[in-house]
Every structure is written in structure tokens, then in C-alpha cells.
N, C-alpha and C positions, 0 to 999 in steps of 0.2 A: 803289926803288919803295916808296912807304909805304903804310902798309894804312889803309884807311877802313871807319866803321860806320856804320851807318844813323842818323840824326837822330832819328829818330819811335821806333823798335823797339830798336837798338842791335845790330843782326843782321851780322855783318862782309859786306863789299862787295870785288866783284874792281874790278881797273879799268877794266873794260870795261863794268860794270851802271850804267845811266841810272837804271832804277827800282829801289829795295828785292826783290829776288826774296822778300820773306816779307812787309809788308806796303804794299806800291805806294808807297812815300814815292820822290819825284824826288831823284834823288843829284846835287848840286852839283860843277861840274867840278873838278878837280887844282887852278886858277889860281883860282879863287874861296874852293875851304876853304883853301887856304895865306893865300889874304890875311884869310878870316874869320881864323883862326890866330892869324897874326902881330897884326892887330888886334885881338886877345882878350890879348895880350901870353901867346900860351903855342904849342906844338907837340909834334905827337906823333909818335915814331920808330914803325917797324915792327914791332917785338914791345910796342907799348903802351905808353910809356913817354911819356908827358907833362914835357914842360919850359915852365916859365914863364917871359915875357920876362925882363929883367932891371930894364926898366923899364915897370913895366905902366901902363897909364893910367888917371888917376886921377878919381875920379867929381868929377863938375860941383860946384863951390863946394869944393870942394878945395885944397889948397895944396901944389903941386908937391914942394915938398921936407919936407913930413910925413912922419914915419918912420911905416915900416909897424908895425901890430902885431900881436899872431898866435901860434901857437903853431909852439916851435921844429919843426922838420924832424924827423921822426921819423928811428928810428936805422936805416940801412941803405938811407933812400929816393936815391935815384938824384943825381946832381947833375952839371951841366952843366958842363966846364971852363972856357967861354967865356961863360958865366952868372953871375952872383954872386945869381941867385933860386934858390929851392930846386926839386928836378925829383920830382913824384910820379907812384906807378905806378898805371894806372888799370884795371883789366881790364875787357873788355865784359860789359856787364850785357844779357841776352835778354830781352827785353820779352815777355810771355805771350802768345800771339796771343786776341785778342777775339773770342767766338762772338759769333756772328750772332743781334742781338736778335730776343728774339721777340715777335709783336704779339701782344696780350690779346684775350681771347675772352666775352667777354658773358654771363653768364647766362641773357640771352633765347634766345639763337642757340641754348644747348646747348639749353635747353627745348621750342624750335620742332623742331630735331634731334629728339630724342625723341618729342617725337609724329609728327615725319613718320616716323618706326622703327617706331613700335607701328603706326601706321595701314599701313603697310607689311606689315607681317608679320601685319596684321589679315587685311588680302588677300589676303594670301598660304593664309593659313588658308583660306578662304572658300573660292578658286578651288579651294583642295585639297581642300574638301570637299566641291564642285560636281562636279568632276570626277569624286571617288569615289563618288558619289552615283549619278552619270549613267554611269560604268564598272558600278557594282552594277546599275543598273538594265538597262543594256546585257547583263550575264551571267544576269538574273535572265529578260529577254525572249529571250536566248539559250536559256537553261534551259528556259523555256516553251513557245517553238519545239521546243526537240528534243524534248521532253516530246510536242505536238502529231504534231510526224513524226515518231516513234517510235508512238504511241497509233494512228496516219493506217496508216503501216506492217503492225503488226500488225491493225488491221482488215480491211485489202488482204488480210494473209497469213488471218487468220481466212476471210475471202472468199473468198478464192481456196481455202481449206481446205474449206470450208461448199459451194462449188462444186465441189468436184474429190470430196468425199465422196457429193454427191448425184447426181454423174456417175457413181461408182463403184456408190451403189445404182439409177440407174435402169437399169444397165447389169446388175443383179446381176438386178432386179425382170422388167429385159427377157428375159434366162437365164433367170430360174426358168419368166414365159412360155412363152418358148419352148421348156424343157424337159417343160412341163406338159401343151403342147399338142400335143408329141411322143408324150409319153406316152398321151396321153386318143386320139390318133387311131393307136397301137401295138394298145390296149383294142379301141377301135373295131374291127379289121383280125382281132385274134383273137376276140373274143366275133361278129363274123359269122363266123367259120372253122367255131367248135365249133357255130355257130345252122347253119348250112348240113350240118352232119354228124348234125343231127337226123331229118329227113325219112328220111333212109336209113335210121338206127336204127329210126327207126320203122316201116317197114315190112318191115324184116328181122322185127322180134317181131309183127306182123301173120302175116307167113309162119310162124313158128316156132310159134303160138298154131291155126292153121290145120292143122299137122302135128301137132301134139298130139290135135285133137280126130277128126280121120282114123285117127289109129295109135296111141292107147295104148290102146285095146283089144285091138289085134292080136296075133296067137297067137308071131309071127315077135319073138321076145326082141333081134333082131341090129337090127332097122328101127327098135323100140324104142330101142336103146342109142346106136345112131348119132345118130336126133332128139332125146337128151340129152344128146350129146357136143356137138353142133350150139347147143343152148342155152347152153351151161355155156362156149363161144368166147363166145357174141356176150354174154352178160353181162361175160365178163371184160372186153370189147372198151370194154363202156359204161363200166365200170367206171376204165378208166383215161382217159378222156376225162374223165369227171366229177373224175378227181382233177386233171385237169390244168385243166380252168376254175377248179378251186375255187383253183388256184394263184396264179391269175391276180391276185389282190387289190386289184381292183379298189378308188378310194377310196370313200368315202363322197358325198361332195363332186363327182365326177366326173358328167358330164350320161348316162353308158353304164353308171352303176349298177344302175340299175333293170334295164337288161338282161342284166345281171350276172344278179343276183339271181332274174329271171325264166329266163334260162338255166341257172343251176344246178338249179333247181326239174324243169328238163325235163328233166334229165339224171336225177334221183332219181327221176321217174314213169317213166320207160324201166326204169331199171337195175330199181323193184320190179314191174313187169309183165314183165319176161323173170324174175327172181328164183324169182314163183309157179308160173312151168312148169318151171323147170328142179325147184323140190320136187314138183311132181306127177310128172314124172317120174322121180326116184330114189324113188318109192312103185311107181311102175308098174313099174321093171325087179325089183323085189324079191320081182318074180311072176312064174310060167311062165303062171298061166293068170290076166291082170288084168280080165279081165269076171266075177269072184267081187267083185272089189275095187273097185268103178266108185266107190259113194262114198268112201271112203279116198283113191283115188288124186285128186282133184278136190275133196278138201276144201281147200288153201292156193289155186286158184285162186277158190273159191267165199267163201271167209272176207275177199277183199278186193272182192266182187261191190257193185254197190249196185243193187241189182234185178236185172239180168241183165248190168249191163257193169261193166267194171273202175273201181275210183274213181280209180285213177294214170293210166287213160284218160280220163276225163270231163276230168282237172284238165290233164292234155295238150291236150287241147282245145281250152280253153277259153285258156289261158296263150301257147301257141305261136304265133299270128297277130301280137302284139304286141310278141311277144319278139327281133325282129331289132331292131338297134342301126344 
């Protein structure tokens, strides 16, 4: 089997490759390169060893039997026994494979290129600063919104704060009412109590002013001492009644003042018209015999007289009809 290489490239060839496996050149059959070959007047063994006819043919207007000329056969190259031409050795020489041309590129085209890049990235800009324009404005009417419901919120909460305080004082305002009104009609219920414990006072020192003027002349010291023990109760009696209205403290402001005020009054015309008998009396028992002592003993009832009656009785008087509440 002899070894064949590529025509075009010089890439060795098995025998079974039609085309160059490195660069596409069609490979010529066994029966065609032998006779290219032999027609070339040379052949090549299978480790590469070229042999040339012996009579190689000779170029047109030539003369058959011209001796060849040439330079001798180098020392050691190959030679044919059945040859008398010289045989040289040829090795395959690998042809470089050729990149793939490349087509040229215009100046115009890079230039058009480049502007359509910037106008590109122009827009690219733009839309990015559209967007972030319109996203800040989006955060910024977010912002303002929650600003708004937030502001909306707390006026609600103010409100409803402003409402729930003034609930708390009309409720407070409606208590103290109705504490007030408790109280002015508690006034009411006692200043009638102590107004209705007057008429009695009163005519118990009616009576007591009445036993005075019958008995402290009399000789009897015992009927004496008894109708100034009799006095010296029912003063103590007015005595703490009047401390007890005075407790009463009534306000100022209250509509049952005035009758306050006009019933303490009657309580202080009682308590000094029982006062002056009971001192006319402690003069009279400090006698065995008090018709010596008629003026002495009837000077503190005489000292409060305004012509013939009592002034703490005039002013009883005239005070008491109006003084119920």
C-alpha cells in the first residue's frame, strides 16, 4: 500500500479518504496518481521516498537524446537498482491552514454604530430618570398621604379626645348638680327642722317670763329656785340648737341662705330673752326676802326693754313669719 498526501495542503491521506480531511481538496484515485506518477517520469514509496523514471520526458522542442544537466545526486540520497535516475527523499511539507478572511468594516458603519450607542444610552438615561422622577414623586405623594392620614388620625384621636373630655365634664358638671341640689334641698329639710323648733321655744319663754313675773316676789325660796332651774334647761336647750344651725354652713350662694341667716338670728332673740330671766333670777334667790330687791332683781330684764317689751322680742317678731325656707 503506498501512502498518499494531499495536492493542495500536503496533509497525509489514508486510502480510503476521497476528500483532504484538513482542507477539502478531492483525492485522486490509486489508478490515476500512479499513472499522474509514472507520467511525471518519478514515484513515491511508502515512507516517502521518491524515485525518478529513468527516462523522464522531455520538454517540447527538445531533443531526445540531450544529456541531462543538473547537479550531481547528493551523498546518501536513495537510489533505485532498476533505475539509473537519481531517487530523492522528500518529506511532507504541512501546509498552514488559512483563517477565514475577514470582510472590512467602513468607517461610516462604526460612526452610525456609535451614535445609535449614545442615542441609546441617551434613553436609557432619560427613561431612568423618568421613572425616578415619577417613583420620587410616587414616595413623595405617598409621604403626603400618610402625612394627611396620620394629621386626619390624630384629629379623629384629638376628637374623639375633645369629646370624651367634654363627656367626662358634662358628667362631672351633671355630679356636681346633682350634688348641689342634694345638698341645697339636705339645708332646705334641716333649716325647716330647727324653723319649726322655734314656735315651741318660743312659748316655753313666753311661759318662763310669765312665772317669773308671778313668783319672784314670793317669800317661798324653793318655787323661786325651781323657776330658775326651769330657765337655766330651756336656755341650755336653745343654746345648742343654735349651735347646731350655726353648723349648718349654709353657702352663700345657696337660694336657703337668707333663711339661714334669718334663722340664726331667731335662735340668738330666744336664747337672750330666756338669758335675762334666768339673771333676774339668780338676783332673786340671793334673797330670803326679794320684795326689798324688786329693782335689782328686774334690772337685766328691764336693761333689754324698749319701752315696756323686749327688743330680742320685737325683732322675733318681726323676723319669724319670713324665715321658713
Amino acid at each position: 500500500m503506498s501512502t498518499r498526501f494531499c495536492s493542495k495542503c500536503g496533509k497525509r491521506l489514508t486510502d480510503d479518504d476521497k476528500f483532504c480531511p484538513s482542507c477539502g481538496e478531492p483525492v485522486p484515485s490509486d489508478d490515476a496518481q500512479s499513472s499522474a506518477s509514472e507520467s511525471d517520469g518519478m514515484r513515491i514509496d511508502a515512507d516517502g521516498t521518491i524515485h525518478m523514471n529513468s527516462r523522464p520526458k522531455m520538454p517540447s522542442g527538445g531533443s531526445e537524446g540531450a544529456p541531462v544537466t543538473g547537479p550531481a545526486p547528493a551523498v546518501g540520497a536513495g537510489t533505485d537498482p532498476g533505475n539509473t535516475a537519481p531517487s530523492l527523499r522528500v518529506p511532507p511539507v504541512a501546509r498552514p491552514q488559512q483563517a477565514p478572511t475577514r470582510q472590512g468594516v467602513s468607517g461610516g458603519m462604526i460612526a452610525a454604530m456609535v451614535v445609535i450607542a449614545v442615542a441609546v444610552v441617551a434613553i436609557i438615561i432619560m427613561l431612568a430618570m423618568y421613572f425616578s422622577s415619577g417613583s420620587d414623586s410616587n414616595k413623595e405623594q405617598g409621604a403626603t398621604t400618610t402625612i394627611e392620614r396620620t394629621q386626619k388620625r390624630d384629629d379623629a384621636d384629638d376628637t374623639a379626645e375633645t369629646d370624651e373630655d367634654s363627656e367626662e365634664e358634662k358628667e362631672r358638671e351633671e355630679e356636681k348638680e346633682r350634688a348641689e341640689q342634694e345638698q341645697q334641698e339636705q339645708d332646705r329639710d334641716d333649716l325647716r327642722y330647727y324653723y319649726d323648733q322655734l314656735s315651741g321655744l318660743d312659748s316655753q319663754i313666753k311661759t318662763a317670763a310669765t312665772n317669773f313675773n308671778n313668783a319672784y316676789l314670793s317669800s317661798s325660796l324653793s318655787t323661786r329656785q325651781a323657776h330658775l332651774d326651769d330657765c337655766r334647761t330651756l336656755r341650755s336647750n336653745i343654746s345648742t340648737l343654735m349651735s347646731e344651725v350655726e353648723a349648718l354652713r349654709v353657702d352663700s350662694d345657696s337660694p336657703y341662705y337668707t333663711n339661714y341667716s334669718d334663722i340664726c338670728t331667731l335662735y340668738e332673740d330666744l336664747y337672750n330673752r330666756i338669758d335675762v330671766i334666768v339673771q333676774s333670777w339668780e338676783i332673786d334667790v340671793s334673797y330670803a326676802n326679794p320684795s326689798a330687791h324688786q329693782d335689782e332683781i328686774t334690772a337685766p330684764i328691764a336693761r333689754d326693754n324698749v319701752g315696756t317689751v323686749n327688743r330680742y322680742l320685737l325683732d322675733y317678731q318681726d323676723r319669724y313669719p319670713t324665715a321658713r325656707p
